[in-house]
C-alpha positions as CSV (number, residue, x, y, z in Angstrom):
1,X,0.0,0.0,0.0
2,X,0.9,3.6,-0.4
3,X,2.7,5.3,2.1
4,X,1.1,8.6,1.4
5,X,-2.2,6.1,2.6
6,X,-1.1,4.5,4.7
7,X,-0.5,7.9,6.7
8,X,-3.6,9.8,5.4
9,X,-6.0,7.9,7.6
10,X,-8.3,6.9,4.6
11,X,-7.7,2.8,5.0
12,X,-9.5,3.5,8.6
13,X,-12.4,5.9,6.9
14,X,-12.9,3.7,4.0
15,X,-13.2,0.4,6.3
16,X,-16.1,2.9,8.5
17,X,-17.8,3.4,5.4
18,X,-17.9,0.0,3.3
19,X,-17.1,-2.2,5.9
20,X,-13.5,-4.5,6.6
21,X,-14.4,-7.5,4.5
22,X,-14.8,-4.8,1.6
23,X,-11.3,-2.9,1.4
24,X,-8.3,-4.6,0.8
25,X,-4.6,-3.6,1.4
26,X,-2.8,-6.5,1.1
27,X,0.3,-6.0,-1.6
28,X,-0.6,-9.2,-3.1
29,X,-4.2,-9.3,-3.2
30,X,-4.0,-5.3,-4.2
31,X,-2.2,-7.2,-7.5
32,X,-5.2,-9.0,-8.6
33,X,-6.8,-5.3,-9.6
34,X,-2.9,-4.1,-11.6
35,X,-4.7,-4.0,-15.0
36,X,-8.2,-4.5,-16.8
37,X,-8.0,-6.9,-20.0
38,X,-4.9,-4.5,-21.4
39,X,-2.4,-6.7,-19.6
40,X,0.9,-4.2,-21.4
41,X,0.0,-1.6,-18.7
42,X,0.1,-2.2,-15.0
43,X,0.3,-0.6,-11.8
44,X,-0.8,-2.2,-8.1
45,X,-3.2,0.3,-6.6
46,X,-2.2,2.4,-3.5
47,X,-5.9,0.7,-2.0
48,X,-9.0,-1.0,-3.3
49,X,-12.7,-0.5,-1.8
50,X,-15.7,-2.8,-2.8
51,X,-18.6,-0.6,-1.9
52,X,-22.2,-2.3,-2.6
53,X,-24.4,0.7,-2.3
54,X,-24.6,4.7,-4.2
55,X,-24.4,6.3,-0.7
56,X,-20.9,4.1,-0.1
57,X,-20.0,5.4,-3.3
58,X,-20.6,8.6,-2.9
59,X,-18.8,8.6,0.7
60,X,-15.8,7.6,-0.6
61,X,-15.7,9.9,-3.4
62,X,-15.7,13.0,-0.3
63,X,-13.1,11.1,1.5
64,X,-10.3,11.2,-1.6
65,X,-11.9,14.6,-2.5
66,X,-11.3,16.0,0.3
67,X,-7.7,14.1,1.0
68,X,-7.1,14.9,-2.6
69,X,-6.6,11.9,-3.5
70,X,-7.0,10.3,-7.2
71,X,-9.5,7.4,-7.8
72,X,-10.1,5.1,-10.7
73,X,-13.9,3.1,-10.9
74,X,-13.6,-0.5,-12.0
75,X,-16.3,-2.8,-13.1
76,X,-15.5,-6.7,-14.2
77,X,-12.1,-5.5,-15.7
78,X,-12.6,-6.6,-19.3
79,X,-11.3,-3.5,-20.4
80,X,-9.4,-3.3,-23.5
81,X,-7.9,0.0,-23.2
82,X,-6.3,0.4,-19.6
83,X,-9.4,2.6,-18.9
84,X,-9.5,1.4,-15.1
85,X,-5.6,1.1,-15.0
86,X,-5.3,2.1,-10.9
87,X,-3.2,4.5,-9.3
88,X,-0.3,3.6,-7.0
89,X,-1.1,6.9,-5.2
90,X,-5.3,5.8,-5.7
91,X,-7.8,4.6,-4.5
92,X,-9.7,2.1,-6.9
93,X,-13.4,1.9,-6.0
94,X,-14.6,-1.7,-7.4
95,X,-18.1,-2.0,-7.8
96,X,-18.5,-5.4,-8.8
97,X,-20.8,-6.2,-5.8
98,X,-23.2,-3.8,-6.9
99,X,-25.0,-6.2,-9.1
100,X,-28.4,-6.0,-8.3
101,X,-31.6,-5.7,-10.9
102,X,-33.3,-2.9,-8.9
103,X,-36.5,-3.0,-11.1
104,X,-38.3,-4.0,-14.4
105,X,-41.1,-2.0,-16.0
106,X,-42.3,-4.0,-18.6
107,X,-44.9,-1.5,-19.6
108,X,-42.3,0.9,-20.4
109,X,-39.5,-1.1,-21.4
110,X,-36.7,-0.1,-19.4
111,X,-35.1,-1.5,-16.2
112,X,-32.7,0.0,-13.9
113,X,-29.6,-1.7,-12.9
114,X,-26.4,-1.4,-10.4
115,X,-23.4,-1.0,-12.4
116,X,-22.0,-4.1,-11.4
117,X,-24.9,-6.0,-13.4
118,X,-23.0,-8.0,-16.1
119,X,-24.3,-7.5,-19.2
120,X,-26.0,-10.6,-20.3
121,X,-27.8,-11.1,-16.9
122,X,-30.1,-7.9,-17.9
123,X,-31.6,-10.3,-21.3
124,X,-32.0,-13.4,-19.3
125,X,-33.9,-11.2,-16.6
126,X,-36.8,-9.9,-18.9
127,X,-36.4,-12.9,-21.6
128,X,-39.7,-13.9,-20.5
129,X,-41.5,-11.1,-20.9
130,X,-40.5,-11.3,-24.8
131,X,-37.6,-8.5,-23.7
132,X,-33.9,-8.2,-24.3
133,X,-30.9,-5.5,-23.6
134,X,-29.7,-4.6,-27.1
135,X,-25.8,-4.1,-26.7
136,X,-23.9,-7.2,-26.9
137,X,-19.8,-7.3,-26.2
138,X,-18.2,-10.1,-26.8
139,X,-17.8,-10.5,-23.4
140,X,-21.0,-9.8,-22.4
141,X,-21.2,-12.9,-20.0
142,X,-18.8,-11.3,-17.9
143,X,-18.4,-7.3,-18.5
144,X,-20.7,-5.1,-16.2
145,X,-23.2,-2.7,-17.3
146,X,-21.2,0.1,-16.1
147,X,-18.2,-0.6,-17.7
148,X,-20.4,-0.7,-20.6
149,X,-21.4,3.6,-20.1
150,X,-18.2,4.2,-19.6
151,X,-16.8,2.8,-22.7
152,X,-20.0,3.1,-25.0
153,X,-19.3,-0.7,-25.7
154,X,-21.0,-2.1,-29.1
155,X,-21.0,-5.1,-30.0
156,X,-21.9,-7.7,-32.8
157,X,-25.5,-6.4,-33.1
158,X,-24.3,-2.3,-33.3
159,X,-25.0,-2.2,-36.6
160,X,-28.4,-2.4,-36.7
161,X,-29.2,-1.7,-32.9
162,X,-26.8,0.5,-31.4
163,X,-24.0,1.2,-29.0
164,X,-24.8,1.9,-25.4
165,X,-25.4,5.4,-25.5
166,X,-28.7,4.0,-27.6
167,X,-30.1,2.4,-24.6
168,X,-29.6,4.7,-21.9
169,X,-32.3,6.9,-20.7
170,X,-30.8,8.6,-17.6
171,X,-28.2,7.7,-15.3
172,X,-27.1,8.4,-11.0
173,X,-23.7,9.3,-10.4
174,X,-21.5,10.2,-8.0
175,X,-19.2,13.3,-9.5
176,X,-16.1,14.0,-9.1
177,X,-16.7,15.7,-5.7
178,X,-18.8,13.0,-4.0
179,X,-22.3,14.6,-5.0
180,X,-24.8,12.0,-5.8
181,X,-27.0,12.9,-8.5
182,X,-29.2,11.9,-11.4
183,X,-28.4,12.5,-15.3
184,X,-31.8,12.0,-17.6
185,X,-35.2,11.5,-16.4
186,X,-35.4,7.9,-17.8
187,X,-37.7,9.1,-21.0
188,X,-34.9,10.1,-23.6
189,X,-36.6,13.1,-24.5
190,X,-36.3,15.3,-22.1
191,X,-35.1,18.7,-23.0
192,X,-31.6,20.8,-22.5
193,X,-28.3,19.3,-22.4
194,X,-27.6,15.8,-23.3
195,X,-25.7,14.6,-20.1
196,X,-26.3,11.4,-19.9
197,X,-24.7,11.3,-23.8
198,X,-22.0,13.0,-22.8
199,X,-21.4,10.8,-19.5
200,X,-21.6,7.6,-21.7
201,X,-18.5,7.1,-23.2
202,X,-16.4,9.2,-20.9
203,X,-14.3,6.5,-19.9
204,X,-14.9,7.2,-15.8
205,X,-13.2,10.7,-16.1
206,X,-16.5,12.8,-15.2
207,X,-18.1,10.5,-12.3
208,X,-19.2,7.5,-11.4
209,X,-22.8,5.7,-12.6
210,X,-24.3,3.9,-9.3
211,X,-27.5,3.6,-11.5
212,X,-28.7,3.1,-14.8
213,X,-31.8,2.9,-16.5
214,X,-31.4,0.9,-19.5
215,X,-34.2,0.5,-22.7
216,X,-35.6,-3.0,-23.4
217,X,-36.1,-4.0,-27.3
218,X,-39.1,-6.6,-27.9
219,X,-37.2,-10.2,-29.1
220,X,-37.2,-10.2,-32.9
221,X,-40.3,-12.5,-34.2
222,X,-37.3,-14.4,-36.6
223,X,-33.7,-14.4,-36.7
224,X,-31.4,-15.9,-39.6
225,X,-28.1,-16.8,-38.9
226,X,-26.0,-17.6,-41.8
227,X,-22.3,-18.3,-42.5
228,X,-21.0,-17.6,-45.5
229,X,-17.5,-18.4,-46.7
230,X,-15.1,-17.0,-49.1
231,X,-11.6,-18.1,-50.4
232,X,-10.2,-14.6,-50.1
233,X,-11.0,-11.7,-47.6
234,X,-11.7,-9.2,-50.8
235,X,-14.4,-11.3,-51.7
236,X,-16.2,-11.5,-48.7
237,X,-15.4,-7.6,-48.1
238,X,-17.2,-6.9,-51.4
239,X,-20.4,-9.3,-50.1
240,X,-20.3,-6.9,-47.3
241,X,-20.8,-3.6,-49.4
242,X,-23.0,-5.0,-51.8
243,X,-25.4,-6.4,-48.8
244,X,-25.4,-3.2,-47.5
245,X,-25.3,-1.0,-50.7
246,X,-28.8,-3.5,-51.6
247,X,-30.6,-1.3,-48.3
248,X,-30.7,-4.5,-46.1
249,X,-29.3,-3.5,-42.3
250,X,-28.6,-6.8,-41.0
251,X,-28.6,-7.5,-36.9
252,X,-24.6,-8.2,-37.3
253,X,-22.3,-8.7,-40.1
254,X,-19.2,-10.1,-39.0
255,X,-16.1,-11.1,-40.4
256,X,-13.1,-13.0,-39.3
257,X,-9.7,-13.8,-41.7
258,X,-8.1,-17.3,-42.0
259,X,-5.5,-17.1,-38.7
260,X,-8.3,-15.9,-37.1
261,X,-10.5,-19.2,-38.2
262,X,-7.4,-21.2,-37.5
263,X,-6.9,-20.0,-34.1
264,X,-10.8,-20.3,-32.9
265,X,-11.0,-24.1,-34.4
266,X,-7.7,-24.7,-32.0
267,X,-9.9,-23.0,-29.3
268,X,-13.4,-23.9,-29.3
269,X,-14.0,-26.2,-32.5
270,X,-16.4,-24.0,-34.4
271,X,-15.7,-26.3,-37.3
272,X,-16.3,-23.9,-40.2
273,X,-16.0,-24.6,-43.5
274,X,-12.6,-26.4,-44.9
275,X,-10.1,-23.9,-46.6
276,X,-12.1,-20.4,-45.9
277,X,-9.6,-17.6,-46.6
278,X,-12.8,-15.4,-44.7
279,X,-15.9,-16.6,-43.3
280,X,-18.9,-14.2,-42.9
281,X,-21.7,-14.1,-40.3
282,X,-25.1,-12.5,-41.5
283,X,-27.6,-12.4,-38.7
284,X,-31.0,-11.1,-40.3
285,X,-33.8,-10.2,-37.7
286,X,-37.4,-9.0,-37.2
287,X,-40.9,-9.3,-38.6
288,X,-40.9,-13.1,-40.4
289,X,-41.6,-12.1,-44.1
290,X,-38.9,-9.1,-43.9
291,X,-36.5,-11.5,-42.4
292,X,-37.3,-14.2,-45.0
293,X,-37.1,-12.0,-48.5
294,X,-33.2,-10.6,-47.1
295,X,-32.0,-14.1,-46.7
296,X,-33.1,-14.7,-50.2
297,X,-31.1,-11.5,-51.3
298,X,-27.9,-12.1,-48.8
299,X,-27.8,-15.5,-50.0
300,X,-27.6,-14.3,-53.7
301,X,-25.3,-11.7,-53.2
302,X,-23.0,-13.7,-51.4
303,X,-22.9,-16.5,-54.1
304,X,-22.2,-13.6,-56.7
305,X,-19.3,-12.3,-54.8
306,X,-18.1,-15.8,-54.6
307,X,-19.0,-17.9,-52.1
308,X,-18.2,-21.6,-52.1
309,X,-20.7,-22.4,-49.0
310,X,-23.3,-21.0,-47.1
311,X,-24.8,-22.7,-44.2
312,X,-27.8,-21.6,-42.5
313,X,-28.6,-22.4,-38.3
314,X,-31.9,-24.2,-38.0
315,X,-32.1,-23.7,-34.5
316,X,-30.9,-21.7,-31.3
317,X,-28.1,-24.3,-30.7
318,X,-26.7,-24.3,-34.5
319,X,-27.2,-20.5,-33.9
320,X,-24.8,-20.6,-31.1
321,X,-22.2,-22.4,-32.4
322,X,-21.7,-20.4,-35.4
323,X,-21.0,-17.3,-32.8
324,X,-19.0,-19.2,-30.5
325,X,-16.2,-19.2,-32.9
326,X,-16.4,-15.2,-33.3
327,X,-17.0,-14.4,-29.8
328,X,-14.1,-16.7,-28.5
329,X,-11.6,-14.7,-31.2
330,X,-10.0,-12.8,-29.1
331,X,-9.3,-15.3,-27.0
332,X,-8.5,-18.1,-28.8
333,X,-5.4,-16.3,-30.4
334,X,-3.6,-17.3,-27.2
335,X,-3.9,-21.2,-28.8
336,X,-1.5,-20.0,-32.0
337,X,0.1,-16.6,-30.2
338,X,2.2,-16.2,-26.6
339,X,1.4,-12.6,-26.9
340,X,-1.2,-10.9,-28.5
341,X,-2.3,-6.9,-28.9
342,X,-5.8,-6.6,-29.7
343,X,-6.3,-3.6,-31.7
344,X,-9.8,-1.0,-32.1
345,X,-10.3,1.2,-35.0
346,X,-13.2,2.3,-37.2
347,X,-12.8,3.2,-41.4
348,X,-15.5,3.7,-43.8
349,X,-17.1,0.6,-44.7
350,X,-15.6,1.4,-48.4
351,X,-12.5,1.9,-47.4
352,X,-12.3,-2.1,-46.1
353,X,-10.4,-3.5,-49.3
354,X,-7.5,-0.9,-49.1
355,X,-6.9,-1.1,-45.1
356,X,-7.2,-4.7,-44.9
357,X,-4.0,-5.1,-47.9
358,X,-2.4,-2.6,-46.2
359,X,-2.6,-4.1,-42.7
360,X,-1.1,-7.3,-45.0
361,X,1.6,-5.6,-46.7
362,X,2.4,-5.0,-43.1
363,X,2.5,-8.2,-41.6
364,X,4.4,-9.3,-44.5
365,X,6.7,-6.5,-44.4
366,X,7.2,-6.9,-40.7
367,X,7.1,-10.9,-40.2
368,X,4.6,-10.1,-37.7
369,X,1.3,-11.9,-38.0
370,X,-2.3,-10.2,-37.7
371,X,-5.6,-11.7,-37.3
372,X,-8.2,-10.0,-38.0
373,X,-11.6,-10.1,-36.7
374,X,-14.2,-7.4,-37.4
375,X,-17.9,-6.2,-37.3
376,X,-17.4,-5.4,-40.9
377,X,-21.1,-4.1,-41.0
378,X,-20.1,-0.6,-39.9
379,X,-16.1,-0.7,-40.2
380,X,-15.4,-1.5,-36.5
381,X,-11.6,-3.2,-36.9
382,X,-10.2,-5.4,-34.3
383,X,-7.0,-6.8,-35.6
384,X,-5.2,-8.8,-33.2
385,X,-1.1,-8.4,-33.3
386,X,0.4,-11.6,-32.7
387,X,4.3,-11.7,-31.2
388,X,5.9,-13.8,-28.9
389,X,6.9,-11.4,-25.7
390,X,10.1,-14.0,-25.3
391,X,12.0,-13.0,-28.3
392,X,13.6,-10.0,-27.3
393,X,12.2,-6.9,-29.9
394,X,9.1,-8.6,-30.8
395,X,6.9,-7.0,-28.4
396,X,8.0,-3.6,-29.6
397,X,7.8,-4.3,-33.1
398,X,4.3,-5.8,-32.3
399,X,3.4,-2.0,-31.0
400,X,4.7,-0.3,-33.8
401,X,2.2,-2.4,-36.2
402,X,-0.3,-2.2,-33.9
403,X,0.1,1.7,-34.1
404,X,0.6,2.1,-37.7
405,X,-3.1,0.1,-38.2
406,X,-4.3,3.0,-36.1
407,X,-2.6,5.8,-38.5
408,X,-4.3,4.0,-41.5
409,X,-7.6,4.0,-39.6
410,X,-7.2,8.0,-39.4
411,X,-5.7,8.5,-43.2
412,X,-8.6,6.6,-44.6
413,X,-11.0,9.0,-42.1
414,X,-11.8,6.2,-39.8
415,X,-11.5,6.2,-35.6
416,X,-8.3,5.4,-33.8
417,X,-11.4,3.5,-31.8
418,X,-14.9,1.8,-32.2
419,X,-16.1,0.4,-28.6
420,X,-12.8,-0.7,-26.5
421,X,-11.8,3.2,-25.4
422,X,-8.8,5.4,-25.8
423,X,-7.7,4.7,-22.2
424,X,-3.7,5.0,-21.6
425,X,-3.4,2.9,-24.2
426,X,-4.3,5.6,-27.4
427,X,-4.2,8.6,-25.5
428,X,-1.0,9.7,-27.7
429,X,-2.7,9.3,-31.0
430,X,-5.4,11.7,-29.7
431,X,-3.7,14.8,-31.5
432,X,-3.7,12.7,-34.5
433,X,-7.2,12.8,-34.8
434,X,-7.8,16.2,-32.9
435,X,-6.3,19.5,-33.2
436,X,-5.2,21.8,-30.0
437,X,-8.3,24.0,-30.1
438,X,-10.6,20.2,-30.4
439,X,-9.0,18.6,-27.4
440,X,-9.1,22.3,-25.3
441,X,-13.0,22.3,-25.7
442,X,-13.0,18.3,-25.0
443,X,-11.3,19.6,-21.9
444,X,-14.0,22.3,-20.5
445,X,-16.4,19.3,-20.3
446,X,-13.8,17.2,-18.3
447,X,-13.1,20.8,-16.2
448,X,-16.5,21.5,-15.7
449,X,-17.1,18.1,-13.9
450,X,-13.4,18.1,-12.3
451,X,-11.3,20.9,-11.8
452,X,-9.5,18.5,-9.3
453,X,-8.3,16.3,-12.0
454,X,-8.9,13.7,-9.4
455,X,-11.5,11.4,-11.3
456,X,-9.4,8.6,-13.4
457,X,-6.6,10.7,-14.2
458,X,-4.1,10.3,-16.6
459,X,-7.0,8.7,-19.1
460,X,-8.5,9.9,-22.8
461,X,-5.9,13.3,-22.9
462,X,-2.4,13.5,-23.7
463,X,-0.2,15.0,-21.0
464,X,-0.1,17.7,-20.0
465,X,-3.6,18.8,-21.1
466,X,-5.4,18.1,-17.6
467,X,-7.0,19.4,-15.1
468,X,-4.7,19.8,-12.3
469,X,-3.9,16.0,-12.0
470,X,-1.8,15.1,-8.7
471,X,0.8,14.0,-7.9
472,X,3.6,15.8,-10.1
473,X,4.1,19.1,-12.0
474,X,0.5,19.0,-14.1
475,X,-1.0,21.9,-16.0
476,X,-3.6,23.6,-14.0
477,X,-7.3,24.1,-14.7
478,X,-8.7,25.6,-18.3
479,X,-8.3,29.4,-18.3
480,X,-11.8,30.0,-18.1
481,X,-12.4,27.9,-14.9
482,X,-9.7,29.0,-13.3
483,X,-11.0,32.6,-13.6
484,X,-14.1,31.6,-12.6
485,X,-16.0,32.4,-15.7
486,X,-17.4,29.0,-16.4
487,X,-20.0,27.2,-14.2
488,X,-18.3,24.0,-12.2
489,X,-21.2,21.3,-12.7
């Protein structure tokens, strides 16, 4: 543990508040919360509190306000950008046993849940009220709701459904200075400033959500689930266009490349058609008849782009094992990789053919291997940069391709990110996307919420443009709040 809090007295206030069995300060248990799912950055927190209600949220919040002390909120730690890396100076507030379903309105559709409610457990909860929670991670089985506002996660089913941001109607948070509040009044409509829009996707920098209401989508009446396969990725990247140049806006198009195949047959045993250079998942869904006419037109378009086979799921459990191979990707790269970097950018969908040779003529160049696994639907890239972290150079050569993919994201007008965040990990290719004068007015909003610079520090912005972040020399606080001229929220 910290010295500095060791001394400061907040290990004794934080056990008054949540209780002993809920904050830890042993050096090696502290260890088990050194990174999210971005296992290249790591730092042992200075102490970790497991708070299981708003009010022990929001008391802890005062207490490393007013010690002035920083503090990082952590959900399931599936991260994929060191957005909840800890502090060594911090205090990382876990809320992983806040994972209660507070209530369902069927009526309305909505439901409001504790952000430690994983993600999947919200569409088992209402499935039998014909009800389901739109955004789907891959790791929805384990990744928390809250995790999920703070990183505006996707998913497969983005395309047609939405990110997060889509199905939030208001949110309760504990800001920066320990205030407990609400964002939204749970409508979606209600006038002035979008907050709660501006709160989802902010990475934990402006608060902490203790709260949210989330919309409910009616299950589709049909679902199609076909996999399509393709000798070379250009082929299935022109199905892609042409299925969604024909006006059909599938529930998911996803795409994975050959060493991406390879590795999840090693995994899981998707057993997907022999000798696919590309395989394509098309998930159609909604009324019956709509559903039925697109498959007839995916299936054709597919076959005229060059298709060799196209199988269809007949039920739930052939409709699982087709995603199993896709959602087990990222993971199954460990079975042909030691080390792996998985990558998140976004480029126009018709800019696919000339990013994915480039991202080959890489590898190649390089003689480091990328897999690459996509929602191809709406350009959402996640290449995954194999090396092995024993051979001495690899790792580094591994970041360098990892970070060139990201330049050709931006040169082809893409996003150095889709769903995974900007973190620590891509905070330096910020002023690659963003000019001076762009980042300065990202950073009123972060001001306005905390001048402190005490609320997940060190994430989103390049040094040094922060608000006052301790410990070190740090820049101060924007001009304009500084002087007082601009409302603190």
């Amino acid at each position: 543990m910290d010295s500095a809090l060791a001394s400061s007295g907040l290990t004794a206030r934080m056990t008054e508040i949540c209780g002993p069995g809920s904050v830890i300060t042993d050096p090696q248990e502290l260890r088990t919360y050194e990174c999210d799912g971005l296992t290249a950055h790591r730092c042992s927190p200075g102490l970790v509190v497991l708070p299981q209600t708003a009010e022990q949220v929001a008391a802890i919040v005062r207490e490393c306000a007013a010690a002035r002390v920083p503090f990082v909120a952590r959900g399931s730690g599936t991260g994929l950008s060191g957005g909840a890396l800890p502090r060594s100076d911090g205090v990382l507030i876990v809320t992983a046993k806040m994972r209660r379903i507070l209530s369902v309105d069927v009526a309305a559709r909505r439901a409001v849940v504790e952000p430690g409610v994983t993600n999947l457990s919200v569409s088992k909860a209402v499935e039998k009220y014909g009800l389901f929670y739109a955004p789907d991670p891959s790791s929805q089985v384990i990744c928390s709701v809250g995790g999920n506002v703070a990183e505006n996660s996707g998913g497969a089913h983005c395309l047609k459904h939405g990110f997060t941001v889509h199905h939030v109607t208001a949110l309760q948070i504990v800001t920066p200075q320990g205030e407990l509040t609400w964002l939204g009044d749970g409508t979606g409509t209600a006038p002035g400033y979008d907050l709660v829009g501006a709160f989802t996707g902010s990475e934990g920098t402006l608060g902490i959500a203790t709260k949210i209401v989330v919309k409910l989508t009616p299950i589709p009446e049909a679902v199609t689930t076909l996999l399509a396969a393709f000798t070379t990725m250009g082929a299935g990247g022109a199905a892609v266009s042409a299925i969604i140049g024909s006006g059909i806006l599938p529930g998911a198009i996803e795409m994975m490349d050959a060493l991406a195949i390879e590795a999840a047959e090693a995994a899981v045993n998707c057993r997907y058609p022999d000798g696919a250079g590309a395989v394509l998942i098309v998930e159609l869904d909604g009324p019956r008849g709509d559903v039925a006419r697109d498959e007839i037109a995916v299936r054709e378009i597919c076959t005229q782009a060059g298709s060799y086979e196209i199988r269809e799921a007949r039920d739930a459990a052939e409709r699982a094992a087709i995603w199993t191979g896709r959602k087990s990707a990222f993971a199954a790269v460990g079975r042909i990789s030691p080390a792996y970097i998985v990558q998140d950018g976004v480029v126009p969908r018709t800019a696919l053919p000339q990013v994915l040779d480039r991202i080959s003529e890489l590898s190649v160049a390089t003689g480091i291997r990328v897999a690459n696994v996509f929602h191809a639907g709406d350009g959402n890239l996640h290449p995954l940069v194999l090396f092995n972290d024993a051979v001495p150079g690899e790792q580094e050569a591994a970041e360098k391709v990892s970070g060139a993919i990201l330049d050709l994201c931006i040169e082809h007008g893409g996003s150095i990110t889709g769903e995974h965040g900007v973190g620590v990990d891509k905070s330096r290719y910020m002023p690659k996307m963003f000019g001076a004068d762009d980042l300065d007015t990202m950073q009123l909003l972060r001001c306005a919420f905390d001048p402190a610079g005490l609320c997940n520090p060190g994430k989103v912005f390049p040094t040094p443009r922060l608000c006052g972040e301790v410990p070190g020399v740090r820049r101060g606080p924007h001009p304009l709040v500084a002087s007082g001229q601009m409302e603190q929220f």
